[in-house]
C-alpha positions in Angstrom: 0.0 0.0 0.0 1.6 2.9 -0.8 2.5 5.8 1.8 -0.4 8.2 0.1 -3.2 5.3 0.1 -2.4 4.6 3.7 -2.5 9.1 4.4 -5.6 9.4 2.7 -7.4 6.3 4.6 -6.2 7.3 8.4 -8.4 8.6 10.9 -6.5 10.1 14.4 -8.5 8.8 17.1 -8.0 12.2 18.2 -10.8 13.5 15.7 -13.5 11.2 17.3 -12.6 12.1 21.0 -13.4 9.7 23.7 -17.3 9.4 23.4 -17.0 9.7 19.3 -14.5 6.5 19.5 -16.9 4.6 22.1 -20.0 5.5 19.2 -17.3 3.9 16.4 -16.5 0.9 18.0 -19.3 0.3 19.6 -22.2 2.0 18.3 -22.8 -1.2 15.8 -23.4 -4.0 18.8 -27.0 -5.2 19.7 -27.9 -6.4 22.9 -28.8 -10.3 22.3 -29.6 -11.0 26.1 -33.2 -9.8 27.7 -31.1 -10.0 31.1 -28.9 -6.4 29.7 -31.0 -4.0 30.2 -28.7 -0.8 29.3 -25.4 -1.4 27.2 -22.5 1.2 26.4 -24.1 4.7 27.4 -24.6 5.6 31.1 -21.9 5.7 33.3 -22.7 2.0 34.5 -24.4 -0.5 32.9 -27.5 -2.4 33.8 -28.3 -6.0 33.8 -31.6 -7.8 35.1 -30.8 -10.5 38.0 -34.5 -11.0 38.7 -34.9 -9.6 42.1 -32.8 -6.6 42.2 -31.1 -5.1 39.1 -27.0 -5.3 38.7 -24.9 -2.2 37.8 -21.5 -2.6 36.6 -18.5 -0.1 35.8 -15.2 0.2 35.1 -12.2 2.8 34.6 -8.5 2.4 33.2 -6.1 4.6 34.6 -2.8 5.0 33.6 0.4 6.9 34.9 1.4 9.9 33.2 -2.3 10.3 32.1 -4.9 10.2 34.9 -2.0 10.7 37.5 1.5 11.4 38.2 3.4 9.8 41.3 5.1 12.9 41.5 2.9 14.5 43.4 0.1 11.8 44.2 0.6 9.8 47.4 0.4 5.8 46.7 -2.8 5.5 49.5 -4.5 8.8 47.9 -4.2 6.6 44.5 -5.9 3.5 45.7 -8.2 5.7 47.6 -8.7 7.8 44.7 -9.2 5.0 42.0 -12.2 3.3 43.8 -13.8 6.5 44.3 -13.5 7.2 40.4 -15.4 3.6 40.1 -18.0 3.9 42.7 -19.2 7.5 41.9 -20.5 5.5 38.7 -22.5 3.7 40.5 -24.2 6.3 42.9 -24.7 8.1 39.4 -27.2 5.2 38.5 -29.1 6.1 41.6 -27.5 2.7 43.1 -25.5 1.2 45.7 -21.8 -0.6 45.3 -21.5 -4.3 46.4 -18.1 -5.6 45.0 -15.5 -4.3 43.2 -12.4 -6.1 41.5 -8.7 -4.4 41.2 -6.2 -5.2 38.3 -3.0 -3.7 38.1 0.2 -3.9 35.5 2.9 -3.1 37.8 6.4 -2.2 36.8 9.9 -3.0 38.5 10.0 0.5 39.8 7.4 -0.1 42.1 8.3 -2.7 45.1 6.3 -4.2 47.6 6.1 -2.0 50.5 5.0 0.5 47.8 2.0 -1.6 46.6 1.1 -2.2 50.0 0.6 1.4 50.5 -1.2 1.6 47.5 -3.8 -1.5 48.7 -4.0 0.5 51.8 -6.0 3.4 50.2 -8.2 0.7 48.4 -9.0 -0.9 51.6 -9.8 2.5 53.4 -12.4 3.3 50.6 -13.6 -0.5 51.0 -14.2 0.1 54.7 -15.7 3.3 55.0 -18.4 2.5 51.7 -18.8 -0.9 52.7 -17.5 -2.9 49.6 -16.1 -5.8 49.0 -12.8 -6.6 47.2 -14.1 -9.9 45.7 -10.7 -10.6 42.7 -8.5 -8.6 40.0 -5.6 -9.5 38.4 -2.0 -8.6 38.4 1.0 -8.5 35.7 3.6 -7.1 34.8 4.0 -3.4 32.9 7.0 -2.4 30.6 5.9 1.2 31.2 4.4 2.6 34.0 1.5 2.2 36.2 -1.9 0.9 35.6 -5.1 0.7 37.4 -8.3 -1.1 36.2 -10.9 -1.4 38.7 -14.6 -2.9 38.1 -17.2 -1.7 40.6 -20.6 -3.9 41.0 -23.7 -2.5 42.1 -27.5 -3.5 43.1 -30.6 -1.2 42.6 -34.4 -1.9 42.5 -35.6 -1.5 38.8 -37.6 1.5 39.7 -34.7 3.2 41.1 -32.9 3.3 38.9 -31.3 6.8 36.8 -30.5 7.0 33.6 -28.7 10.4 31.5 -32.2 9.9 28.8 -34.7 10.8 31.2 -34.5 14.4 31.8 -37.7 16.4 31.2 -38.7 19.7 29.8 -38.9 22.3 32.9 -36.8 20.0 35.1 -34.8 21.8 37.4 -31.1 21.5 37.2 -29.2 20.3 39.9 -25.4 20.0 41.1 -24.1 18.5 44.9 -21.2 20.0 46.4 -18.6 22.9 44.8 -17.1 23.0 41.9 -13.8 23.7 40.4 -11.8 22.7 43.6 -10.0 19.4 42.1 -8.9 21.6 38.8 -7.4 24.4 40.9 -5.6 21.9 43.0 -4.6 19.9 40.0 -3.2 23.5 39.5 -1.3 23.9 42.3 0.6 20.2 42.4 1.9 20.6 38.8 3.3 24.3 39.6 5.1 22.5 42.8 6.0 20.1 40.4 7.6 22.3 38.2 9.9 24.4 41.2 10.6 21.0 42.6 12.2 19.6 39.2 14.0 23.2 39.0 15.0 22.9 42.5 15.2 19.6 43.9 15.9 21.4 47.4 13.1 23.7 47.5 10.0 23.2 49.4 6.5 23.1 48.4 4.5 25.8 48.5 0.7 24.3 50.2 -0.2 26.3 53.0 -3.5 26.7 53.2 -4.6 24.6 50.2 -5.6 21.6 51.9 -9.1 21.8 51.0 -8.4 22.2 47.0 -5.9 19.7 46.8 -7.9 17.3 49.2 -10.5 17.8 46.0 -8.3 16.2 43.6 -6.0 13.8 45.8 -8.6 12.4 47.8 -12.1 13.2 46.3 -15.7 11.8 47.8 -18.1 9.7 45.6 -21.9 11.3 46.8 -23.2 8.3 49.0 -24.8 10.8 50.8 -26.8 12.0 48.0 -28.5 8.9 46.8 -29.2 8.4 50.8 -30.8 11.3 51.2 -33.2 10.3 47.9 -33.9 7.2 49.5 -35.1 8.4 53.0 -36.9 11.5 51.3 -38.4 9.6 48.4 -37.3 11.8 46.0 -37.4 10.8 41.9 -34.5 11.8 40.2 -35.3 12.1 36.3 -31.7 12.0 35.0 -27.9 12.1 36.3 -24.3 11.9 36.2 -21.1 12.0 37.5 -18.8 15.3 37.5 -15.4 13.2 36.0 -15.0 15.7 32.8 -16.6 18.7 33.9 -19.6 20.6 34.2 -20.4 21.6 30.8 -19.2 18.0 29.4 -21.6 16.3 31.7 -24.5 19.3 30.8 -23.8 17.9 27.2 -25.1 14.0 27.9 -27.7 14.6 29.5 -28.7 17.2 27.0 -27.9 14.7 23.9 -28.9 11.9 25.4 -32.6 13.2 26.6 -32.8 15.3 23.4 -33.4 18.5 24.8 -31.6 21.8 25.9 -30.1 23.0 29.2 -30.1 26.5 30.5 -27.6 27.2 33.5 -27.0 30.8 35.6 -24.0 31.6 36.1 -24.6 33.3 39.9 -26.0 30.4 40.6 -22.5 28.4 40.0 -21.1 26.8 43.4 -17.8 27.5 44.0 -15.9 27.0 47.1 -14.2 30.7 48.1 -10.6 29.0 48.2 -11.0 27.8 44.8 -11.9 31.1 43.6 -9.3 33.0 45.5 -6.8 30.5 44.2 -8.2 30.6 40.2 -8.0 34.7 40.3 -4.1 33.6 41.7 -3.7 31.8 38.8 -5.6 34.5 36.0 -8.1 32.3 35.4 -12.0 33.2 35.7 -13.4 31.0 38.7 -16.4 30.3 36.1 -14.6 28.5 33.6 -13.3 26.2 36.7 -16.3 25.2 37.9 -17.5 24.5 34.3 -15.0 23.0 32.5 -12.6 21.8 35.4 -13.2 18.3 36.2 -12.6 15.5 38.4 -14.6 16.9 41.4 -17.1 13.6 41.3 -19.9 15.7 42.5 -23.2 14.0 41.1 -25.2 16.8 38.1 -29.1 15.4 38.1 -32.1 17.1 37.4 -35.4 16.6 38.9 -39.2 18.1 38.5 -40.0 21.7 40.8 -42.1 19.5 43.1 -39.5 16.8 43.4 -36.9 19.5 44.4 -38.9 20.9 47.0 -38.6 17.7 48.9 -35.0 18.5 49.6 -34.2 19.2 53.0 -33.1 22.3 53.5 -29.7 20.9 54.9 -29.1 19.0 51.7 -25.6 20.0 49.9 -27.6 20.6 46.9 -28.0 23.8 44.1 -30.3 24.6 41.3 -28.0 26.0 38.6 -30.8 25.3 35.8 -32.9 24.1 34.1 -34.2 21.7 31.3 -35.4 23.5 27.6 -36.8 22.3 24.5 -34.4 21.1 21.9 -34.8 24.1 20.3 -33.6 26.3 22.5 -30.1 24.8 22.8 -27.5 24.4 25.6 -27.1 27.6 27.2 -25.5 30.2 30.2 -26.9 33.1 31.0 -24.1 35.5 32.7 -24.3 37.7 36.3 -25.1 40.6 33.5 -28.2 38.6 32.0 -26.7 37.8 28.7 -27.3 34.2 27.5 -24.4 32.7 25.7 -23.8 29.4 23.8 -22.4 26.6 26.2 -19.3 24.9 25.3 -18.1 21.4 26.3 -14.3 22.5 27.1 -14.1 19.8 29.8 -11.2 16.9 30.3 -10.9 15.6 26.4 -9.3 11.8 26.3 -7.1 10.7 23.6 -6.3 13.7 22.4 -4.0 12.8 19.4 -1.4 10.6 21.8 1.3 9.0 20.2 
């Protein structure tokens, strides 16, 4: 084949993006069993078991990519990569059981380093109440990598799919936003002065809550508690992994309608924004396009929302449109602009 032939039929996997490439490969597979009941899609997917229904995730991450050992304690890691897994999970509007932990593990890593890593995973297993139930374990020529499978259980009638929003729903976001980006922020400047200046020491004082974001984030238990004991119907959610206006995007696409968020009505922690004006950078792209904060983005009907308690770490940034109307932001001034997906972007043209 020659060199211009070969050119001409190339596509970079960079021009799909991560949900483009998942459509690609994937897009073209049926579901032959009655027991699936939701494939490739959601952030977990759904099989029928009878009594209760079975949710099941997973996530790859890989050194240099999702993390740097730099900067990122071995116990954050393992604490860190089952949160990743479970907030999947709560995002279905269900509860994690099991989950399984395969690693490819180069010679730079040694035992007592491993350990510590196992030690974060067992902490999250403890304190969520999941089991460790298998994995697998081989070597890596390169690096560090982490698979880890969570398993769920939910009633049928539980569960929460991105499809289901509705027209006038009211959108809403737990917890504050931007935090894990800006503290993303601050590790790779210490980063930098550290590889400049071996000697020098790192400049963290009173980050703690910022970089706790991103080293050491939460998955929402709390939230899908609270819809339990308050019997509150969630229409349609998902996890914060790739930001804000990412997320905004699948539920929008995927329940064919628009969104319309307020700007003012934005939560962001004050030491995030103190630390994005630090940095030059508007607090409001943070919280929108940031990432990794794991917060759970749902939307419910007005009469649903006023079942919240008025203690619940909840906020109405939103709400549902028609199609027609588009995915929009309406600014402290009142003007409504387009909203663009600038979240985290995978496989962006790697070698």
């Amino acid at each position: 084949m020659s060199k211009e032939k070969e050119k001409i039929d190339r596509t970079e996997i960079s021009e799909l993006g991560e949900f483009g490439l998942i459509e690609h490969l994937t897009g073209t597979f049926g579901l032959k069993n009655d027991s699936t009941v939701r494939g490739v899609g959601d952030d977990a997917a759904v099989i029928d078991n009878g009594s209760k229904m079975t949710v099941v995730s997973t996530d790859l991450l890989l050194e240099g990519v999702h993390f740097d050992l730099v900067y990122t304690p071995l116990k954050h890691l393992g604490y860190k990569a089952v949160m990743v897994n479970l907030s999947d999970i709560y995002a279905m509007n269900a509860h994690p059981k099991q989950i399984t932990v395969s690693i490819g593990v180069s010679n730079r890593l040694s035992v007592e380093a491993l350990t510590e890593f196992y030690s974060g995973v067992k902490l999250a297993c403890e304190l969520y109440g999941v089991d460790l139930v298998g994995g697998d374990t081989t070597t890596s020529l390169k690096g560090f990598t982490i698979s880890i499978t969570a398993i769920g259980e939910a009633e049928k009638k539980s569960l929460c799919y991105r499809q289901n929003a509705k027209e006038g729903d009211i959108i809403c976001v737990s917890g504050d936003l931007g935090g894990a980006y800006l503290g993303l922020q601050i590790l790779e400047r210490e980063k930098e002065v550290f590889l400049a200046s071996p000697d020098a020491q790192p400049n963290l004082q009173g980050q703690d809550y910022i970089i706790g974001r991103f080293l050491k984030p939460e998955a929402r238990k709390d939230i899908i508690e609270m819809f339990a004991e308050c019997n509150i119907k969630v229409n349609a959610m998902i996890d914060i992994s790739d930001g804000l206006s990412s997320e905004l995007f699948h539920i929008s696409q995927q329940s064919e309608l628009g969104v319309l968020i307020h700007e003012e009505k934005l939560p962001i922690s004050d030491e995030a924004s103190q630390m994005a004006l630090s940095f030059g950078l508007d607090p409001m792209v943070c919280a929108l396009n940031g990432g990794e904060d794991y917060e759970l983005l749902f939307t419910m009907s007005p009469e649903e929302f006023k079942k919240l308690p008025p203690t619940a770490d909840v906020r109405d940034i939103g709400e549902i449109t028609s199609e027609e109307e588009g995915r929009k932001i309406q600014t402290r001034t009142g003007k409504v602009h387009e909203l663009l997906a600038q979240g985290w972007t995978h496989l962006q043209g790697q070698e």
